[in-house]
Structures are given as structure tokens and as C-alpha cells.
C-alpha positions as CSV (number, residue, x, y, z in Angstrom):
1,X,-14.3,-4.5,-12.0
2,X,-13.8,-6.1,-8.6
3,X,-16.6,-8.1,-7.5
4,X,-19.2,-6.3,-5.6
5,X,-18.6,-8.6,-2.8
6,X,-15.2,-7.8,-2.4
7,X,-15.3,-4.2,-2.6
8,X,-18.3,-4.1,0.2
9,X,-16.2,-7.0,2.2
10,X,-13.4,-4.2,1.8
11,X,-15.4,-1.4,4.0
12,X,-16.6,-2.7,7.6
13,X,-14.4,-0.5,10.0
14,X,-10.9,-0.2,11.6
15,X,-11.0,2.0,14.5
16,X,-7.4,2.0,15.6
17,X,-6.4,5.9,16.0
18,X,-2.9,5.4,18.0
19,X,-1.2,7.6,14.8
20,X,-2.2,11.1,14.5
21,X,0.0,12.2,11.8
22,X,-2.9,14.4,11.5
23,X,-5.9,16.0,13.2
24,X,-8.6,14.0,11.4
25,X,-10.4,17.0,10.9
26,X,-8.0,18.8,9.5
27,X,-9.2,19.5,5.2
28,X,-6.0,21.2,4.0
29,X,-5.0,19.6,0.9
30,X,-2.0,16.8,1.0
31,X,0.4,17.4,-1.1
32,X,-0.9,14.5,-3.9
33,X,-4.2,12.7,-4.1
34,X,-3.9,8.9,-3.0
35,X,-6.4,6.3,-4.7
36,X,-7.1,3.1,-2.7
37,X,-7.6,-0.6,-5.1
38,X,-9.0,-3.6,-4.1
39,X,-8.2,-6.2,-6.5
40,X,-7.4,-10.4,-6.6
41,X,-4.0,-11.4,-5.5
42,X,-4.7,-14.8,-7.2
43,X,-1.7,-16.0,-9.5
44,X,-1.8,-17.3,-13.3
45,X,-4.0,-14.2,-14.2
46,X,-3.4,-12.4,-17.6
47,X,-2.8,-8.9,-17.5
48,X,-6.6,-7.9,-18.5
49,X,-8.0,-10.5,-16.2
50,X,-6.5,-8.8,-13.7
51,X,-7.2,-5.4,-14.2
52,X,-10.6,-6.0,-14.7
53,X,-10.6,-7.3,-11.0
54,X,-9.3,-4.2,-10.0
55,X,-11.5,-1.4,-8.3
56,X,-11.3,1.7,-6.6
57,X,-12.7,1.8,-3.0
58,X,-11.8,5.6,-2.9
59,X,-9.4,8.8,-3.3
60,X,-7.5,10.5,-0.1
61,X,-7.2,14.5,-0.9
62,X,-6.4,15.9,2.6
63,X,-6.3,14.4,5.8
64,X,-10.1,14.3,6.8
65,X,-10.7,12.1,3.7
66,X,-7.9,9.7,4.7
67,X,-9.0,9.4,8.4
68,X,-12.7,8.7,7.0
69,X,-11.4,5.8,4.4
70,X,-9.4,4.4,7.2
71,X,-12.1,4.1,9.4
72,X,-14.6,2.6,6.9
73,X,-12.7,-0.5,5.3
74,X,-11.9,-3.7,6.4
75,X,-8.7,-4.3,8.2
76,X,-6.7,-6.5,5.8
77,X,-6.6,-9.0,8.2
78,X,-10.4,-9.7,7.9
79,X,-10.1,-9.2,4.1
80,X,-10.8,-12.7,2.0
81,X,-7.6,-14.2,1.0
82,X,-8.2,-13.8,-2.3
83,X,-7.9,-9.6,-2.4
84,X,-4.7,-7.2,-1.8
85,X,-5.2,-3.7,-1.0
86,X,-3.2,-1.4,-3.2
87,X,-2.5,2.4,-2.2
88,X,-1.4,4.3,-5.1
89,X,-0.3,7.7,-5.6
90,X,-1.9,9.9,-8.1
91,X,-3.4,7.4,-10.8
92,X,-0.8,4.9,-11.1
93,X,-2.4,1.9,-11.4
94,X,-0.7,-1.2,-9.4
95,X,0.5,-2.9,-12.4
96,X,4.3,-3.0,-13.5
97,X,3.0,-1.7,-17.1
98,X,1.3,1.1,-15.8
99,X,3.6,4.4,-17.2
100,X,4.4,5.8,-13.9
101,X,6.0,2.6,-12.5
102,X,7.3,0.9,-15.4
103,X,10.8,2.1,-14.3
104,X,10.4,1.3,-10.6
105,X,10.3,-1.8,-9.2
106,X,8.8,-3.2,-5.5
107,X,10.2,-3.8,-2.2
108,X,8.5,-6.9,-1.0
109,X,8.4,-8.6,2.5
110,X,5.9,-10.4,4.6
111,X,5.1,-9.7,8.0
112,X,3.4,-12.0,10.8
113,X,0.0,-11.8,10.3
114,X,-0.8,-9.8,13.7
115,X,1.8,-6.9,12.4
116,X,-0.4,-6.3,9.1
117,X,-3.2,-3.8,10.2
118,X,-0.4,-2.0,12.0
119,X,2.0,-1.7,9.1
120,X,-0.6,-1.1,6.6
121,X,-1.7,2.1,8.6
122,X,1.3,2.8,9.4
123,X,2.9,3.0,5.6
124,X,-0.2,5.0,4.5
125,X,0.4,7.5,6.7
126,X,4.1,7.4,5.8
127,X,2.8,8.0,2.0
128,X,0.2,10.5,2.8
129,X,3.1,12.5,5.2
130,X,5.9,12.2,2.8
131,X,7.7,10.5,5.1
132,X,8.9,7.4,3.2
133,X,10.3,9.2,0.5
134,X,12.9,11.0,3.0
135,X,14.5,7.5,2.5
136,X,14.7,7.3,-0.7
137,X,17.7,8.1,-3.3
138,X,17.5,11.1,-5.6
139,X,14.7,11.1,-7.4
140,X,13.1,8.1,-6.5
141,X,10.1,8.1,-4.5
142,X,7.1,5.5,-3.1
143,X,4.4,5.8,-5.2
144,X,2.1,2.9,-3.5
145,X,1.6,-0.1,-1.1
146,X,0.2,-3.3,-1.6
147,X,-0.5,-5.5,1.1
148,X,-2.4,-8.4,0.6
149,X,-2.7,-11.6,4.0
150,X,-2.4,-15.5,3.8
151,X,-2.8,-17.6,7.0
152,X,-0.3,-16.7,8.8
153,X,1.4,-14.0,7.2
154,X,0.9,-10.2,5.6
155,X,2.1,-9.5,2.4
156,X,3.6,-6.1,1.6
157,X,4.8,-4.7,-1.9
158,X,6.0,-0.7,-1.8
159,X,6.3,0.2,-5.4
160,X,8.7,2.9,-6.0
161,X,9.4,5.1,-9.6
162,X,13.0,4.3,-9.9
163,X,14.8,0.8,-9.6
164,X,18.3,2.0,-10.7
165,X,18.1,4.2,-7.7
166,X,16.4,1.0,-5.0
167,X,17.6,1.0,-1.4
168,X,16.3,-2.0,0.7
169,X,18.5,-1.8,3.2
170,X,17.4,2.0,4.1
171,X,13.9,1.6,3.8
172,X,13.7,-1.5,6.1
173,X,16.0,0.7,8.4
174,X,13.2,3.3,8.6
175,X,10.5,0.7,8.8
176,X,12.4,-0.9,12.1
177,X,12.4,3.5,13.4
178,X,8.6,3.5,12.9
179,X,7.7,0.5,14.5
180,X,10.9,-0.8,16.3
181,X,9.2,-4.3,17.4
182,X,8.2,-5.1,13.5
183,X,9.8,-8.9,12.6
184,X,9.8,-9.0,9.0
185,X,11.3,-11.7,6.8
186,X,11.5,-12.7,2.9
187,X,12.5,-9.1,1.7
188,X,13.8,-8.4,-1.7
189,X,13.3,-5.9,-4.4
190,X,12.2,-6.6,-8.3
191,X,12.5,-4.2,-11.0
192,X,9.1,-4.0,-12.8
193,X,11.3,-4.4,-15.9
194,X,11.9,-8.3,-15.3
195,X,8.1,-8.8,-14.0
């Protein structure tokens, strides 16, 4: 488990609402449940050590439920340097053994640190819509986001289910549509397999 003072750290409040992929009262079901992790983004840690550091701040079922997690956690970029956020579909876990992603991969790039609340909204609301996977090739699809911030930059992971099928090039084309002033740099893609 996550420290407790990480997880309570994790829900102040963010009270941006320029998206409205929804109305935030709105309680019919999305189309998959979404489970929001806080855990370490600190390197050299063994596979148990760090999913024991990994804890559930809450599930997203319909669009009320997102709106109302949104609103209580702390924006990443007042999180402690030490914790990532991971938004994960279903209950993948976000670890590269976990069944559903072990033949996936992540899209990685960092951001400057003023973009990160911004993107992370934005990408969850991509997830929760659907509207990432219209990007995707065949059968792959976005199953979660990690985004974790350093000093002066975000941090962003989208794991997907298929790395034979990866397209960087499209997804960071639909990322520039969404938010067309978004400067991104350092983006790559790793197959879970060679993690």
C-alpha cells in the first residue's frame, strides 16, 4: 500500500472545468470502469516493492463519478515528486507484467511542467470518451496514463495492449488536434516485453 500520506496528498482539489466531454451530472454508465493509482515513481525498486506502493484513489463508472474524482485530487503538479498517477482501464494494473498489458507497450513523452494538469485532464477524458483509441491500429487500444512531474517537466506514459500494432506518430498527431499549443519533447515507445 501507498503511504497514507501520499494518497491524502493525492485528493486536495482541481477545479478546472473548460472540458465538458460530459455533463457532470450525467450517471449513464461509460462504456468501461476506469481505476485511478497513486504509486512511487522512484527508480531501482523491485517488482513487489513497487506494487506494494501502489494504491487505489478510486474507480470512474459514468461520468458523475469521473467529474467528482477530478475535482477531489491533487493536480499533479502539486503532487510530491516522488508519486505518478496512473489511470487504468478495467483492472489492469500499471505494471508491464500485469496480463492485460504484457503485449503492449508505452508511449512516453514529457511535457513542460505548466502543460501537465492540462494534458492529464485532457487524456482522461480522451480515455473515458473513447476518443484515443480512434487513433489507434486494429485492435490496439489505450488502456491507461501515467503521468508523474519533476521540476520542470511532466512525465506522461499511455500504455496501450498491442505493441506490434504502436503508432507514435498518429497519437502525437491527435494529441497536437486536442491541444494545438502542447510542446512536447523526448517521445518514444517501449514494448513492455523489453522492460
Amino acid at each position: 500500500m501507498a503511504s497514507s500520506s501520499s494518497a491524502n496528498t493525492a485528493t486536495k482539489g482541481i477545479n478546472d472545468a473548460r472540458v465538458n466531454v460530459y455533463s457532470r451530472d450525467e450517471e449513464r454508465p461509460l462504456e468501461s470502469t476506469w481505476r485511478l493509482w497513486i504509486g512511487s515513481s522512484a527508480g531501482g525498486l523491485t517488482t513487489a516493492e513497487y506494487e506494494s506502493r501502489l494504491d487505489t484513489l478510486g474507480s470512474v463508472k459514468s461520468p458523475a463519478s469521473f467529474w467528482s474524482l477530478l475535482e477531489v485530487i491533487t493536480p499533479p503538479t502539486d503532487m510530491d515528486e516522488a508519486n505518478v498517477y496512473h489511470f487504468m482501464k478495467g483492472d489492469a494494473k500499471p505494471m508491464c507484467t500485469d496480463a492485460a498489458l504484457t503485449d503492449g507497450g508505452t508511449y512516453a513523452f514529457s511535457v513542460r511542467r505548466r502543460d501537465t494538469d492540462d494534458i492529464f485532464k485532457q487524456l482522461l477524458i480522451a480515455c473515458i470518451a473513447g476518443n484515443l483509441n480512434s487513433v489507434m491500429n486494429g485492435n490496439d487500444e489505450i488502456l491507461g496514463v501515467s503521468i508523474t512531474v519533476k521540476r520542470c517537466s511532466g512525465y506522461v506514459s499511455l500504455w496501450n495492449k498491442s505493441s506490434e500494432a504502436a503508432n507514435l506518430e498518429e497519437l502525437l498527431k491527435f494529441l497536437k488536434m486536442i491541444m494545438p499549443d502542447l510542446k512536447y519533447s523526448e517521445e518514444s515507445y517501449r514494448p513492455n516485453a523489453s522492460a
